[in-house]
Structure formats: C-alpha cells, structure tokens
Backbone bond lengths (Angstrom), bond angles and torsions (degrees), N, CA, C in turn:
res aa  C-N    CA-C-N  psi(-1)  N-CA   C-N-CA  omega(-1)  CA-C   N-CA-C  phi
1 X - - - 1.452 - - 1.526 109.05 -
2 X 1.310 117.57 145.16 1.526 119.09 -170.05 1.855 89.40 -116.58
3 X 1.018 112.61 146.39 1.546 126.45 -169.93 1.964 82.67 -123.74
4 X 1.151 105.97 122.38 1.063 118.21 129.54 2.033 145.79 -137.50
5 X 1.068 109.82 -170.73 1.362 105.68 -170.12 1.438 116.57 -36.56
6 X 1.503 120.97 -43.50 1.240 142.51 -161.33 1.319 111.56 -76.96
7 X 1.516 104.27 -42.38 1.880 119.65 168.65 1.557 114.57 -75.86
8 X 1.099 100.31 -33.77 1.588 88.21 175.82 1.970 118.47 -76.77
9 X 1.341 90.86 -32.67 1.350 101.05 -179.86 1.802 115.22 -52.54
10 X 1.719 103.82 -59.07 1.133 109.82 168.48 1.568 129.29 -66.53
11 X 1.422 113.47 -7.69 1.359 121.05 159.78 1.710 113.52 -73.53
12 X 1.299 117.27 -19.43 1.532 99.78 -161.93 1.601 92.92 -116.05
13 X 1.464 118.32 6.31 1.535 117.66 173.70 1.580 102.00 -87.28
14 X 1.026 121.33 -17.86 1.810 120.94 -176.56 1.369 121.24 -137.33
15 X 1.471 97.11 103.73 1.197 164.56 31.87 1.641 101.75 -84.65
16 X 1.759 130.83 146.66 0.975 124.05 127.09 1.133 121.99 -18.43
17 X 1.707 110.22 126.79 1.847 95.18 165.32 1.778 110.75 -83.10
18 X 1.289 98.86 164.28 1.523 129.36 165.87 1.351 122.99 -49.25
19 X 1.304 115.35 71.63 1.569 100.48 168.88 1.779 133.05 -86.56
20 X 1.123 97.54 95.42 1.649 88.57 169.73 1.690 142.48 -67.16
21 X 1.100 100.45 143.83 1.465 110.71 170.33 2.047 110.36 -31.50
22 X 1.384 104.76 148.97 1.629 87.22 172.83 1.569 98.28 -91.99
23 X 1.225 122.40 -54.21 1.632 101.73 173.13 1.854 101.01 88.56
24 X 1.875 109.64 35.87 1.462 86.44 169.41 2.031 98.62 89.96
25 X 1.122 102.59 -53.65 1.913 89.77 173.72 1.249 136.74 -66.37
26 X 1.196 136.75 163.30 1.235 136.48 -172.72 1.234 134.26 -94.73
27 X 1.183 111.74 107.26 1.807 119.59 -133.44 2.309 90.66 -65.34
28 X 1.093 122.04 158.10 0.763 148.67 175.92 1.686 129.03 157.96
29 X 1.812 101.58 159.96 1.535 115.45 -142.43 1.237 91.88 -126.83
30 X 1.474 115.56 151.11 1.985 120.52 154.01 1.209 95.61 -115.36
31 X 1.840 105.32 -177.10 0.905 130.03 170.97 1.615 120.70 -119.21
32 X 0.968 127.88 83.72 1.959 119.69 178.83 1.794 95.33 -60.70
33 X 1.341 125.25 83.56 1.388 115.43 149.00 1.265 115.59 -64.92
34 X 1.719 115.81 124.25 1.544 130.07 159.90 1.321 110.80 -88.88
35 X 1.117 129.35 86.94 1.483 144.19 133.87 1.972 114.20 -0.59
36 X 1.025 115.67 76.00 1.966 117.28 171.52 1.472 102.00 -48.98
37 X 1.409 144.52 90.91 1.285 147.01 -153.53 1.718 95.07 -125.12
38 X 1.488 112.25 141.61 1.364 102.46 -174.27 1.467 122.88 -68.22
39 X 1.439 103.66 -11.48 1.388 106.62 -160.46 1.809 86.81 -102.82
40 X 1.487 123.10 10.23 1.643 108.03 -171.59 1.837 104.46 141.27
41 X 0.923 136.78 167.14 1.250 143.15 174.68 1.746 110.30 -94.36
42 X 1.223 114.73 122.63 1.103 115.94 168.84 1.232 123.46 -116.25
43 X 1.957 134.81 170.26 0.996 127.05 -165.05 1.257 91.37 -129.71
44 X 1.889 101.74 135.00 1.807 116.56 -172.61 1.478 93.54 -84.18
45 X 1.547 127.17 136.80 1.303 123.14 153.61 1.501 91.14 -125.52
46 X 2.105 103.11 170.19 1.623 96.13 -160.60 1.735 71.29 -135.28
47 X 1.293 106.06 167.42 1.231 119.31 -168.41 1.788 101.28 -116.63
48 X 0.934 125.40 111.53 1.836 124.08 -159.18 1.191 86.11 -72.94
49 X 1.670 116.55 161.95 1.319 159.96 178.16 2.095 105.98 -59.17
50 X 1.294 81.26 139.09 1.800 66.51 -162.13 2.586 94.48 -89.04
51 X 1.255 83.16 4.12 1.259 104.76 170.01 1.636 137.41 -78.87
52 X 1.926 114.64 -2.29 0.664 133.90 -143.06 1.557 83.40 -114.78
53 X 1.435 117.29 169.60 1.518 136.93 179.54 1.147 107.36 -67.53
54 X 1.772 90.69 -65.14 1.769 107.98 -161.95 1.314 95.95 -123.22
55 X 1.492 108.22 150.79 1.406 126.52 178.48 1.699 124.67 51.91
56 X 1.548 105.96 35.83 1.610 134.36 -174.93 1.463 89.46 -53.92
57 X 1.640 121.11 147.29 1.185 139.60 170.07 1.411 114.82 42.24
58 X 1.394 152.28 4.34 1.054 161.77 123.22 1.353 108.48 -13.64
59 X 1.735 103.45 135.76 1.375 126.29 -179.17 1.539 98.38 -99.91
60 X 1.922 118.15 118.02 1.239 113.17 177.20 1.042 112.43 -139.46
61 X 1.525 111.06 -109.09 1.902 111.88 -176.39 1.252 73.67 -170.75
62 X 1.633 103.34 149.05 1.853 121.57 179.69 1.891 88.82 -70.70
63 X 1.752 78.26 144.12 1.643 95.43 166.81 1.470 114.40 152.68
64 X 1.109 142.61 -161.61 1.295 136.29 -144.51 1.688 120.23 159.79
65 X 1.278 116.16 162.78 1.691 99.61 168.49 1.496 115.84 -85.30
66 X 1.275 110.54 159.36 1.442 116.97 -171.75 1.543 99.88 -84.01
67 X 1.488 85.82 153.16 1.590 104.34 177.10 1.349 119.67 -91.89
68 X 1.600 118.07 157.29 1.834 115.95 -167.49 1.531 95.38 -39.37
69 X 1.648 112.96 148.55 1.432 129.21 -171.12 1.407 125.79 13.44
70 X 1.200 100.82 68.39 1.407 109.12 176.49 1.351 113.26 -121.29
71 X 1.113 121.90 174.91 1.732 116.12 177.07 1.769 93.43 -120.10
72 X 1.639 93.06 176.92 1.057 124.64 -153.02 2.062 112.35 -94.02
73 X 1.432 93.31 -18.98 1.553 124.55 163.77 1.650 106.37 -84.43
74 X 1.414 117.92 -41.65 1.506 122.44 179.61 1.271 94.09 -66.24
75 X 1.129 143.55 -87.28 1.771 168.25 -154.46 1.653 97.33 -40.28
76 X 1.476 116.68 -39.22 1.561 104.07 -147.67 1.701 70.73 -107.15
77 X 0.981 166.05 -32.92 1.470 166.69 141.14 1.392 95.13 -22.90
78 X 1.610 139.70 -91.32 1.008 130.47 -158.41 1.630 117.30 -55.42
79 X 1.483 114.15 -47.59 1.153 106.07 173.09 1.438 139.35 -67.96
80 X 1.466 104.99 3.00 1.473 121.66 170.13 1.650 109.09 -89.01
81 X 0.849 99.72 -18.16 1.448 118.93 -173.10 1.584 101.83 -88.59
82 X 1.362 120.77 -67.00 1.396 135.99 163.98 1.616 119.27 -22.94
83 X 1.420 94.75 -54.39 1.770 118.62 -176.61 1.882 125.44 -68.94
84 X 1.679 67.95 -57.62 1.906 75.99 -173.49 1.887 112.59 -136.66
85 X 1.197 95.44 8.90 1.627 113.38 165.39 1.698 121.15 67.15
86 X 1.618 89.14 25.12 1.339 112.02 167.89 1.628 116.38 -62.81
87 X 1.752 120.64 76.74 1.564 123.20 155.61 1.635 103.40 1.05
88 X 1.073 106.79 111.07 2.005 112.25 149.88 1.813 100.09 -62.73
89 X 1.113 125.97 -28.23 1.986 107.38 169.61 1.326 109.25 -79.36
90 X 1.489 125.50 -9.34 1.416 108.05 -165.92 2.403 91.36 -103.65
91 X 1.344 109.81 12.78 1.141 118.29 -165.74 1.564 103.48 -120.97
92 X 1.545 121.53 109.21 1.951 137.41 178.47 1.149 101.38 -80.27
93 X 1.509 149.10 94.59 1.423 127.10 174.83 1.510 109.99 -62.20
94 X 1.460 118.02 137.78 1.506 93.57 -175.20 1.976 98.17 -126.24
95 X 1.982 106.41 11.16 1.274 88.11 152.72 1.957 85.20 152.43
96 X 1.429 98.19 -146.49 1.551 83.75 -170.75 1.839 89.73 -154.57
97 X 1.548 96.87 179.13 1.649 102.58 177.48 1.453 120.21 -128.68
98 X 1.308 136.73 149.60 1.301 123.06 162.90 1.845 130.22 4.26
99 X 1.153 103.85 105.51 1.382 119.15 -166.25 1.818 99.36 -56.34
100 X 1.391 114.97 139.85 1.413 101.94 -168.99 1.314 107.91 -135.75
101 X 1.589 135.26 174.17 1.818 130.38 -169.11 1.089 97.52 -161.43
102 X 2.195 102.80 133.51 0.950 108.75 179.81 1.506 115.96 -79.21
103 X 1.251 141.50 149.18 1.629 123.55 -177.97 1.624 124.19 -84.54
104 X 1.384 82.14 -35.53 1.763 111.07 175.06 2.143 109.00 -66.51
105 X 0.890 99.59 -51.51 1.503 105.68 -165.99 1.570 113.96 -114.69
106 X 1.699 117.21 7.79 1.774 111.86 177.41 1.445 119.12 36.45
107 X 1.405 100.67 55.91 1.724 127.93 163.12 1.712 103.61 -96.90
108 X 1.599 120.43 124.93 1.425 124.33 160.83 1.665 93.94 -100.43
109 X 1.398 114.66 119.41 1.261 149.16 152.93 1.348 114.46 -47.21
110 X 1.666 134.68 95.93 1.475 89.69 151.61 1.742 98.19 -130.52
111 X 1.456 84.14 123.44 1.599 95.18 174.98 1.632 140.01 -56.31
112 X 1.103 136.19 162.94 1.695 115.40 -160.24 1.443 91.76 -160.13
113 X 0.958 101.92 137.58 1.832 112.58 173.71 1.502 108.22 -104.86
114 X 1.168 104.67 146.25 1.444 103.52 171.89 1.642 111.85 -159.79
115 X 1.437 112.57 158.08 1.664 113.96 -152.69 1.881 102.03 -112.08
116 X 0.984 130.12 89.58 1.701 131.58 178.98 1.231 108.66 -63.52
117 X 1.211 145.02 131.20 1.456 153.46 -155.35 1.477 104.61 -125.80
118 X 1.615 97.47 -66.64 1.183 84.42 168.21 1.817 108.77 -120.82
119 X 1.361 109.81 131.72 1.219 134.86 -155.70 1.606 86.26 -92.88
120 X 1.341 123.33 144.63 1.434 155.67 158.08 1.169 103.81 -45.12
121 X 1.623 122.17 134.28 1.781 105.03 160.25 1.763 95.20 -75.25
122 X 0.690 128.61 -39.50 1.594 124.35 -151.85 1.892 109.27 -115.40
123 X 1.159 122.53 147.70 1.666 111.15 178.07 1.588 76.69 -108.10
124 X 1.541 112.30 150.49 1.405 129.47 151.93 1.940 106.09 -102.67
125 X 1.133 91.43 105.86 2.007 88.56 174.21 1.141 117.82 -96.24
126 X 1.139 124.65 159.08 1.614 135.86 172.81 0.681 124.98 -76.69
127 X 1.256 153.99 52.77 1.356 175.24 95.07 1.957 98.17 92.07
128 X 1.286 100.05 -57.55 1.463 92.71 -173.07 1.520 119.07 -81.35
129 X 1.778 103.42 -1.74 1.397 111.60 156.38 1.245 141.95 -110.85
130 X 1.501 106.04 -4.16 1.995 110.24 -159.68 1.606 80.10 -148.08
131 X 1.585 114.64 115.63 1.043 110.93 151.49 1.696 115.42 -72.60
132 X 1.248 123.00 -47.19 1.666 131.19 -173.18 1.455 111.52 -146.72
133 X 1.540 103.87 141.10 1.546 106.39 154.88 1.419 131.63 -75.13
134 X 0.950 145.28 -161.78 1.268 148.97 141.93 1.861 104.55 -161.56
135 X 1.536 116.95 175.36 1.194 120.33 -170.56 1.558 91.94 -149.34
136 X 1.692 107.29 144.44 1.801 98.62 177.28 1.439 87.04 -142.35
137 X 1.435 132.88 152.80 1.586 143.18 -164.65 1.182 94.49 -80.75
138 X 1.497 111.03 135.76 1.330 122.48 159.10 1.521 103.97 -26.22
139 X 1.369 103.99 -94.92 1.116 118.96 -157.36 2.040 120.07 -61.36
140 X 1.051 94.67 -23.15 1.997 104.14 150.99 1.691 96.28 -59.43
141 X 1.154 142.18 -19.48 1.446 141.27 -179.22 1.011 112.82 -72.50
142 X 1.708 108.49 -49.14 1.514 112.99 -150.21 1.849 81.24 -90.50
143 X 1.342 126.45 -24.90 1.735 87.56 -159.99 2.067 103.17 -122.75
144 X 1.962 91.07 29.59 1.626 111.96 148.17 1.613 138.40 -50.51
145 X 1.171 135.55 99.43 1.672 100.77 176.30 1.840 76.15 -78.59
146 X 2.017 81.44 -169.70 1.434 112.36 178.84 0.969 82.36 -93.71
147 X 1.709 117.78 165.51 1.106 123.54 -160.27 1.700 94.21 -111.30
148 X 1.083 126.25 -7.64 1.121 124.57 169.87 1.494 109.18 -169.05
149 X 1.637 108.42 141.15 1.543 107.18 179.45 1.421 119.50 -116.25
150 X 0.926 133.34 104.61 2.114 147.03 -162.41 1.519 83.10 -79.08
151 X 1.586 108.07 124.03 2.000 110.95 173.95 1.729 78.23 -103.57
152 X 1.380 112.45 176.89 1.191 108.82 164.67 1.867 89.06 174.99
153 X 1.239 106.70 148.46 1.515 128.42 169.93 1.725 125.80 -93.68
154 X 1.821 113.91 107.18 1.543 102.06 -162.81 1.572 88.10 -145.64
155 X 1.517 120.44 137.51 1.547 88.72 156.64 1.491 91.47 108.25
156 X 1.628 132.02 -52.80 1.512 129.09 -160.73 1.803 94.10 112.34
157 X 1.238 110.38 14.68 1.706 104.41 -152.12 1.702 93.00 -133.77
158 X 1.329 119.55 152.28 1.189 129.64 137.93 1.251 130.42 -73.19
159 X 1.321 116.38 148.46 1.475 118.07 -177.45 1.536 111.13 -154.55
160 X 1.574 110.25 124.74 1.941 109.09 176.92 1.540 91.48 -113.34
161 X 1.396 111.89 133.94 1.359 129.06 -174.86 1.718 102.61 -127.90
162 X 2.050 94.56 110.10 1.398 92.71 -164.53 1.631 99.59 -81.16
163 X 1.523 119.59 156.98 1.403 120.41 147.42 1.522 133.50 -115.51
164 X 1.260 109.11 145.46 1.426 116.50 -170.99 1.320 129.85 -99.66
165 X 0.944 145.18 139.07 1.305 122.38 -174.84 1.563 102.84 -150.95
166 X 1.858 113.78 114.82 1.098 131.44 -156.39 1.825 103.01 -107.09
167 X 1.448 120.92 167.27 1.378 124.01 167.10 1.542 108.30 -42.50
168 X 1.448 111.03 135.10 1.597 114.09 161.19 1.629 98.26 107.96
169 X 1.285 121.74 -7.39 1.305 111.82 -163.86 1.816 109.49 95.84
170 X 1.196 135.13 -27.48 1.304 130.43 -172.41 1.504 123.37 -60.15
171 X 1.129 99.03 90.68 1.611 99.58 -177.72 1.674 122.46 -91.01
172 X 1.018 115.45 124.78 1.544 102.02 -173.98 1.862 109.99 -103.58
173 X 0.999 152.17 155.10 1.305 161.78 -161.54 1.901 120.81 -172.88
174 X 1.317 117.29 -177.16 0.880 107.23 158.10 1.785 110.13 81.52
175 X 1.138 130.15 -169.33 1.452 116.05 168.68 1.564 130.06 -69.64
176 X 1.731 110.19 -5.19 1.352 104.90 158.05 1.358 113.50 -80.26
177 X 1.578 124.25 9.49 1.608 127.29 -136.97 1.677 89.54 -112.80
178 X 1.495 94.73 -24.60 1.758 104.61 -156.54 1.741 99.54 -108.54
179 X 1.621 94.52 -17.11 1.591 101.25 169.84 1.555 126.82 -65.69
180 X 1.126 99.05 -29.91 1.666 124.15 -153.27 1.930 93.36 -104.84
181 X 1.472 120.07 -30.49 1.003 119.85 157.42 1.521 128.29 -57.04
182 X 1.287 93.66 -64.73 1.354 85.78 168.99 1.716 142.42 -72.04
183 X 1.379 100.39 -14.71 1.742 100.51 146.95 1.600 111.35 -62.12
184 X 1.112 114.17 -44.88 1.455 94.89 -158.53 1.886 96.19 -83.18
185 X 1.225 115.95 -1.26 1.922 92.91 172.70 1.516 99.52 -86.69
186 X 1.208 107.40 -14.35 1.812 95.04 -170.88 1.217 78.86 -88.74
187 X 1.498 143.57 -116.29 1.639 116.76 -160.31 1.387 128.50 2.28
188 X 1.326 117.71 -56.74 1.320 101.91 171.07 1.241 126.24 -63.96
189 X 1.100 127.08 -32.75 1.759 131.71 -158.76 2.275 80.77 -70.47
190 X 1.519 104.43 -48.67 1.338 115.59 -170.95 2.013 99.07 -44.01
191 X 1.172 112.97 -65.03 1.161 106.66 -164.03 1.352 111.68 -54.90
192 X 1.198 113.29 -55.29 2.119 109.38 -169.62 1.410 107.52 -17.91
C-alpha cells in the first residue's frame, strides 16, 4: 500500500477526531511528521532527552505545551522546529487525531499530522531535548499489532494502554502509545 498525503488526509477526516475538554490540564500539541520517503512514507518519532523533568528518555513525537494564545497547529510546528529543526514550510498539516491526556503529568494532547515533501538530509536536535530520532514505515504501522496491551481501572474509567516495541529496543507506550494507536486504526479502517 502506498500512503500518500491525500490518503492519509482522508483517513483522519472519518471519523472526526475527539476533542476533549481541557478540564484544568495543560494544553499541549505534537507533531506525527510523515516523511514522503522513496521507498514509502515514514513516521519521525524522537526519543526525549534523558535530561528532561517530565517524560525523560521516552519514545514520542516532537511537541510541547503551547504558549499564551497560541494554537495547537502553531505549538506542534514550533516545537518540531525547536526539537529537530523541522521548517513549519517544509511541514502540510493534513489534520489531527483523537485528543489525548497525560494521567501522570496533566498534559492535554492534541495530536497533528503533517506530510514532509521534502525531507532534510540531516535532523539537527536539541540536545537538551532529543536524544535520537528514529523513523518506522507507515505502512509497517498499519499491519503492526501492539505488542502488548496494559487494561487497567483509574479515574471511574477503563483504560487499554497499547505498547510498542520498535528496532533498537525503543519502545513507545503511554499517551504516545495511544497516539500512534489511533493513527494506525484510522489507517486501517482507511485501507479496507
């Protein structure tokens, strides 16, 4: 299957995503950059700084909380930019996913897709934020399970928290865990 801009776009318009209330949390955005790669589109995740407060050595997606009146398209742009020096012109937003919350740290998530055309030879990272990138194929996405799913009761609520576990040891989980899920069911629902 070839993923492009146009397919992914119309994958993440149906269903509307989920936006939640912030409820008291601290609004912040990522970015899932898809990489146009010759061999297929891939998705950059960055592995945070093991130097960081919150969310040290964690496998995620560039991004951050937004700053006074900013949006959520601004925020996940700058901090991609901030991180790994990904141009907001060299970045198509082509839409967003299920609004998501950290439980541990009162982060509102809102996730953002976006289409790289032309891809960087080189990432420059921020040293005091991105220890490493990595990149995994779209479509190695769509026909992934998680490698394991944690159910658990918090809140009055149920909750299945998928985990991933990529080359190198990099496992991602957690609300990047549920991020990355839910791209890949809308891709899937997209492909059938």
């Amino acid at each position: 299957m070839i993923w492009t801009s146009d397919r992914v776009r119309a994958a993440l318009s149906d269903p509307p995503p989920q936006q939640l209330p912030l409820q008291g949390d601290r609004a912040s955005a990522v970015l899932l950059p898809l990489l146009a790669r010759p061999g297929g589109a891939t998705l950059l995740l960055v592995r945070k700084s093991l130097r960081l407060a919150k969310h040290a050595g964690q496998v995620g997606f560039p991004g951050g909380a937004l700053d006074a009146a900013e949006t959520a398209e601004a925020a996940a742009l700058r901090e991609a930019f901030e991180e790994v020096a990904l141009a907001p012109e060299r970045v198509e937003l082509l839409g967003q996913l299920d609004d998501e919350r950290t439980w541990v740290t009162n982060f509102h998530i809102r996730p953002l897709v976006g289409w790289v055309r032309d891809v960087p030879a080189t990432w420059q990272l921020d040293p005091y934020e991105i220890d490493s990138v990595m990149e995994v194929g779209v479509q190695e996405l769509v026909e992934t399970e998680p490698c394991s799913v944690l159910e658990f009761a918090a809140y009055g609520q149920a909750f299945a928290m998928p985990r991933w576990e990529f080359s190198g040891g990099r496992v991602v989980w957690g609300a990047s865990g549920r991020i990355l899920n839910n791209f890949r069911q809308r891709l899937r629902r997209a492909d059938r």
